[in-house]
C-alpha positions in Angstrom: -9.6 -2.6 9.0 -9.8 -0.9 5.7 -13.3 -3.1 4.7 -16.1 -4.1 6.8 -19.5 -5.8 5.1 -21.8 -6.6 8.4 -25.0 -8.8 7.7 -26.1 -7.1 4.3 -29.3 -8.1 2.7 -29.7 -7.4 -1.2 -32.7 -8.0 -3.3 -33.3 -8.1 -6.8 -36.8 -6.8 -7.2 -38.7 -8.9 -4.7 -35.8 -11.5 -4.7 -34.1 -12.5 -1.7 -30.5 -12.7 -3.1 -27.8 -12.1 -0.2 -28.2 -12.7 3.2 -27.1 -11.2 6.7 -23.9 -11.5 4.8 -20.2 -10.4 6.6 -16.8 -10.0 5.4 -13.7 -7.7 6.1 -10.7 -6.9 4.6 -7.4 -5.7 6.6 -5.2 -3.1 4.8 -2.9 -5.1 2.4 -4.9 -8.2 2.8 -5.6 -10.4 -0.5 -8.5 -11.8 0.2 -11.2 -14.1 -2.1 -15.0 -14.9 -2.0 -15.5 -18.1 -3.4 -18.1 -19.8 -4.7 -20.0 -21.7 -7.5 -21.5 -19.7 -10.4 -24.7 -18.3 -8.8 -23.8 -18.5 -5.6 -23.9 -14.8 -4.9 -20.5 -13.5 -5.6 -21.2 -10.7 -8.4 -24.0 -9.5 -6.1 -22.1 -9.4 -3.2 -19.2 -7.3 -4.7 -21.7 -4.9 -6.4 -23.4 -4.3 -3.1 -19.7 -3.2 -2.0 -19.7 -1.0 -4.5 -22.8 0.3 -4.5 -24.1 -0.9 -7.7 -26.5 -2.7 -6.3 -27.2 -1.4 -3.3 -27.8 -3.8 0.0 -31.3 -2.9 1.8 -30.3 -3.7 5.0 -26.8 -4.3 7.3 -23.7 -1.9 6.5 -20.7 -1.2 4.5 -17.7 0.7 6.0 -15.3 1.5 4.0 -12.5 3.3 6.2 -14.5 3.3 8.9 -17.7 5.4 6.8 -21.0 4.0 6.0 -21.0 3.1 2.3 -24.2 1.7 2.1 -26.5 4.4 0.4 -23.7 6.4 -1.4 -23.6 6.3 -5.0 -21.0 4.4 -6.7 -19.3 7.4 -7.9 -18.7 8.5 -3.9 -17.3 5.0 -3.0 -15.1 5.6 -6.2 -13.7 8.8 -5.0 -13.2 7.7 -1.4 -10.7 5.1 -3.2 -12.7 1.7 -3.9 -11.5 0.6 -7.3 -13.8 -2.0 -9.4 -13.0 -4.6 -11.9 -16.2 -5.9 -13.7 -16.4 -9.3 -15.0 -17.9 -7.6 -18.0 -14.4 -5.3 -18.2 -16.0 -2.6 -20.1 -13.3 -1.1 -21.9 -13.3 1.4 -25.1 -13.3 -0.5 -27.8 -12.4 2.4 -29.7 -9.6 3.7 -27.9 -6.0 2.6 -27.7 -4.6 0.7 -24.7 -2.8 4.1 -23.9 -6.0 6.0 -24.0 -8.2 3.4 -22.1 -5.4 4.1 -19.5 -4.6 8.1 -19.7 -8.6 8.3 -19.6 -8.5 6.8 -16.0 -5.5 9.6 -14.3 -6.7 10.1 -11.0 -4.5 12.3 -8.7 -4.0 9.8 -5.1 -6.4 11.3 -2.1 -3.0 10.2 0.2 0.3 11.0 -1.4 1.8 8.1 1.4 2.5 5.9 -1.7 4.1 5.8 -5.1 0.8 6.5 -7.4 0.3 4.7 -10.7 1.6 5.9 -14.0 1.6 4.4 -17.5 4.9 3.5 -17.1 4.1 1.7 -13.8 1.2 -0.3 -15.1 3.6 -1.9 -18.3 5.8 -2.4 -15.9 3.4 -4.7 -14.6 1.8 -6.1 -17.6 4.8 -5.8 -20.1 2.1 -7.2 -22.8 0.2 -4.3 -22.7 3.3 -1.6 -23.5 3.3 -4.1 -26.6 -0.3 -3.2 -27.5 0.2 0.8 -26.5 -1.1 1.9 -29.8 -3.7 -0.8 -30.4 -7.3 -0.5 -29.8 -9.1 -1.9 -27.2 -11.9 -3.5 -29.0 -9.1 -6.0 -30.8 -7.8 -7.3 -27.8 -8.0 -11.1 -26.9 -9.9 -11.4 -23.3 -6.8 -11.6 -21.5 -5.3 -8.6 -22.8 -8.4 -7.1 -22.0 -8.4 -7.8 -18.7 -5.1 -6.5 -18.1 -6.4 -3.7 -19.4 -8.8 -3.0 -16.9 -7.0 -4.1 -14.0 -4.5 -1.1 -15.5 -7.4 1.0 -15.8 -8.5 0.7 -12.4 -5.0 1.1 -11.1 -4.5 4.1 -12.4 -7.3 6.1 -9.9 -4.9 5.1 -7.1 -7.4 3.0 -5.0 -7.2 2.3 -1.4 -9.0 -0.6 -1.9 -9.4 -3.2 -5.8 -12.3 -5.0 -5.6 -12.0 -7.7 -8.6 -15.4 -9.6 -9.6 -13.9 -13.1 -11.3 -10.6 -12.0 -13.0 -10.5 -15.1 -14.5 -13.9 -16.3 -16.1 -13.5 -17.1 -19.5 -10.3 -17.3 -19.9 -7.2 -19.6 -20.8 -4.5 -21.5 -18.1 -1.8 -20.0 -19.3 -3.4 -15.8 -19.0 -4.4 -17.5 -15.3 -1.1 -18.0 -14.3 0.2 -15.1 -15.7 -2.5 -12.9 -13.7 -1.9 -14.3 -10.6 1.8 -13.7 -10.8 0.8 -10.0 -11.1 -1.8 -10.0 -8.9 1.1 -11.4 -6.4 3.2 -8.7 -7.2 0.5 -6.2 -6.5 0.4 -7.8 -3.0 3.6 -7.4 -2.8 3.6 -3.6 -3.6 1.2 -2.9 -0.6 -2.0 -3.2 -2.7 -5.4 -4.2 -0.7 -7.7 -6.7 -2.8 -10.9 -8.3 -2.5 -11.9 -10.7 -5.3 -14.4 -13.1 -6.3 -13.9 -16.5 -7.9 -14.8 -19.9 -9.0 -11.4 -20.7 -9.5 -10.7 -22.3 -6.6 -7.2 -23.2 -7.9 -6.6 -19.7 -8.5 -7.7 -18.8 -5.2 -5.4 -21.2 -3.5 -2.5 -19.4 -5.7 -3.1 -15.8 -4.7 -5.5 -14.9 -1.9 -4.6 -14.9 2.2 -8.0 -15.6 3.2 -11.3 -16.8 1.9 -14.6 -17.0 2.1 -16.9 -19.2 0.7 -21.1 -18.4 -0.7 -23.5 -20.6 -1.4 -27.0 -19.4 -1.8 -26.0 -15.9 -0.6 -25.0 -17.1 2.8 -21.5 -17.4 3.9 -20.2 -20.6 4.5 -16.9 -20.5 5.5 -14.2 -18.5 6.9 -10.6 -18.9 7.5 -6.9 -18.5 6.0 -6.1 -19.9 2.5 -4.3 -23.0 3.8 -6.8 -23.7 6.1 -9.9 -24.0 3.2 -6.9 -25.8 1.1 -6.9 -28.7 3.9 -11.0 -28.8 4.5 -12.3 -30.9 1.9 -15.7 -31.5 3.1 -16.6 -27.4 3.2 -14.5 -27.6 -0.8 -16.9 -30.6 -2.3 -20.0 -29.6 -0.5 -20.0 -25.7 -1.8 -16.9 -25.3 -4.0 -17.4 -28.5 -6.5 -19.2 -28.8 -9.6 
């Protein structure tokens, strides 16, 4: 178990947002947390994180409490985070956003990311190299900062929607190469709305509403139950 998140509470101020909430994540695993906008899915993988810290339960990560470090300690111990806000340079080139992100592997038991490695991956973005981040369309972007991320050599990607915002055809696309990153041995927990895109990349789900869990299971399984889809997972 690379991940475990056992009955986390989170507030915002005096607000009641997540509750006794529980997930894990086996190494290699591509798993999703789904759930309507609102439903407590940004909250849930900041609290991972540590960006908004839970006030009561636990995050191991690797088998150490998480809950209390700093973001910057989950970061080194090899969490990764994608924001839906990507938060890229705007004034940097694609190669620069990347280069800026180098971060030698804690285990050398794997082949660690280069530049090279991450066009391989998003060929689009070896087309951009020299351009600079701030005039990239939102897809390009976000390959960009699942590159970015990438390249610190993380254990573990956490990915908070990948896909808000943007168009069918940069969906497909990402989950072809989030696919392949399965398929290279790379760990992933993401959240989504998508539930389509869900159903197209992650092993197992669970579904929020109201910052409780719902449901639980493998990706076929949710795929089948369409009482627990309309009743938390329909708009």
């Amino acid at each position: 178990m690379i991940l475990e998140v056992k009955k986390i509470n989170t507030f915002y101020g005096t607000s009641h947002i997540l509750f006794d909430v529980s997930m894990s994540v086996d190494r290699g695993e591509i798993v999703c947390l789904l759930g309507r906008n609102g439903a407590g899915k940004t909250t849930a993988m900041r609290s991972i994180m540590g960006l908004t810290p839970p006030r009561s339960g636990s995050v191991l990560f690797h088998s150490e409490e998480m809950k209390g470090r700093p973001p910057y300690y989950i970061a080194q111990k090899g969490m990764g985070y994608v924001p839906d806000n990507r938060l890229i340079f705007p004034d940097l080139t694609v190669r620069e956003n990347l280069e800026l992100a180098i971060k030698i592997p804690r285990k050398f038991d794997g082949k660690p990311w280069t530049v090279d490695r991450i066009y391989g991956l998003f060929p689009l973005l070896k087309r951009l190299d020299k351009h600079l981040g701030g005039y990239l369309s939102g897809g390009e972007q976000q390959a960009l900062t699942v590159g970015r991320t990438l390249m610190g050599n993380p254990d573990l990607l956490l990915l908070d929607e990948p896909v808000e915002g943007l168009a069918p055809i940069v969906v497909k696309d990402l989950g072809r190469q989030i696919l392949e990153l399965g398929k290279m041995g790379e760990t992933m927990l993401f959240s989504e709305q998508n539930v389509k895109f869900a159903m197209m990349t992650a092993e197992r789900a669970y579904v929020i509403d109201k910052g409780k869990i719902r449901y639980q299971g493998r990706i076929e399984e949710l795929s089948a139950n369409e009482e627990i889809k309309k009743r938390y997972l329909m708009i």
